[in-house]
N, C-alpha and C positions, 0 to 999 in steps of 0.2 A: 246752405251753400249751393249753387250752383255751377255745375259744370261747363266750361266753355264750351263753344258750337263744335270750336277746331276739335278740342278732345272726345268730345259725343261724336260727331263724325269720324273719329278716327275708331273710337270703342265697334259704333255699330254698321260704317261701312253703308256701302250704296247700295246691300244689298240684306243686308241681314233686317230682317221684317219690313213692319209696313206700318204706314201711321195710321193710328186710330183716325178718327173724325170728333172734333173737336168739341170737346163739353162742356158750356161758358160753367160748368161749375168746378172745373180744374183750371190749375193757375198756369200749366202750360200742357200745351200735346205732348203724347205719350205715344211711342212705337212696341208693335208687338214685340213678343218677349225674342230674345236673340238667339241663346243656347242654355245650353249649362255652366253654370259658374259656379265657384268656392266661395265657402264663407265659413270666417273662423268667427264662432259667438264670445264675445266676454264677458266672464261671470265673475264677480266677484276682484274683480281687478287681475283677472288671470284669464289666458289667450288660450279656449280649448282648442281640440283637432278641428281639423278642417270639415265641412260636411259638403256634399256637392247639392245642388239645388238647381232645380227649375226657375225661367225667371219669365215671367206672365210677359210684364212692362214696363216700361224705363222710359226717362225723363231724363230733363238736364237735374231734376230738381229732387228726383229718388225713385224709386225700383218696387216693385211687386215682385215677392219671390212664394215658389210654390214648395213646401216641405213636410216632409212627417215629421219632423220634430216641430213641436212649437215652441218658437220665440217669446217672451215677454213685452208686452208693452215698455216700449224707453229701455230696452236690453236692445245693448248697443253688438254690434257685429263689427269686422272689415269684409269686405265685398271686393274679392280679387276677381278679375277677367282680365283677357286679352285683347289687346287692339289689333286692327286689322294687321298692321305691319309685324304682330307678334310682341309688343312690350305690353309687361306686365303693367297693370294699372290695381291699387288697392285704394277703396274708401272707405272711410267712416262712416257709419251707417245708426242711423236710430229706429227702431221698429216702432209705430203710430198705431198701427192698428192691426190685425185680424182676424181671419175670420174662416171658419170651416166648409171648406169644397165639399167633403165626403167625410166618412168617422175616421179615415187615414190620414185626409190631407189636406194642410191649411194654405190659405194665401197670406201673405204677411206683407204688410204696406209697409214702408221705411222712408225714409227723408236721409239726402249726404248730410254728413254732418261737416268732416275735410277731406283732406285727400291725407292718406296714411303713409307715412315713410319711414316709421319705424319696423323691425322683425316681426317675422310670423309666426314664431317659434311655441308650438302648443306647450302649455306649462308655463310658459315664460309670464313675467308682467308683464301689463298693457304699458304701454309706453304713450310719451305726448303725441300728438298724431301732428 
């Protein structure tokens, strides 16, 4: 999935990072990382707590997030932030790769998978997205 221009512009504003310079080995440019954001992992078909995370950089097309916990590969997430005007935005998220910054902290590649609208409630089932 891909994110619309309108809704990435609205997530990361005219002001929140800066773009990279374009790597013909990526399928689209990526803007440095924005701030902090949430993400609830889901294990086992159940919506753990939220954890807050660092996030490298972002695409229309998925996000680099930096954390001490590590993610599994294909251990899917939702990826809540706020848009400039303040509405919450939640995605589906797939973790693709990572890989170890330091023996604390990894970076975790992800891909959207859709956009999420069901609860965020830790404990709860995962719901259709």
């Amino acid at each position: 999935m891909e994110l619309s221009s309108d809704l990435f512009k609205r997530i990361m504003g005219e002001t929140r990072g800066q773009e990279q310079p374009h790597d013909e080995r990526r399928r689209r440019p990526r803007i440095n990382g924005c701030s902090d954001v949430m993400v609830y992992p889901l294990r086992g078909g159940t919506i753990e707590p939220a954890m807050p995370v660092g996030v490298r950089d972002i695409s229309v097309m998925g996000v680099c997030i930096l954390q001490y916990r590590l993610l599994e590969n294909n251990q899917k997430f939702i990826l809540e932030l706020k848009t400039q005007d303040e509405q919450m935005v939640r995605i589906l998220c797939v973790v693709k790769y990572w890989r170890s910054v330091n023996d604390e902290l990894y970076a975790m590649g992800a891909v959207f998978d859709s956009m999420w609208t069901g609860a965020v409630t830790p404990g709860a089932m995962e719901e259709a997205a």
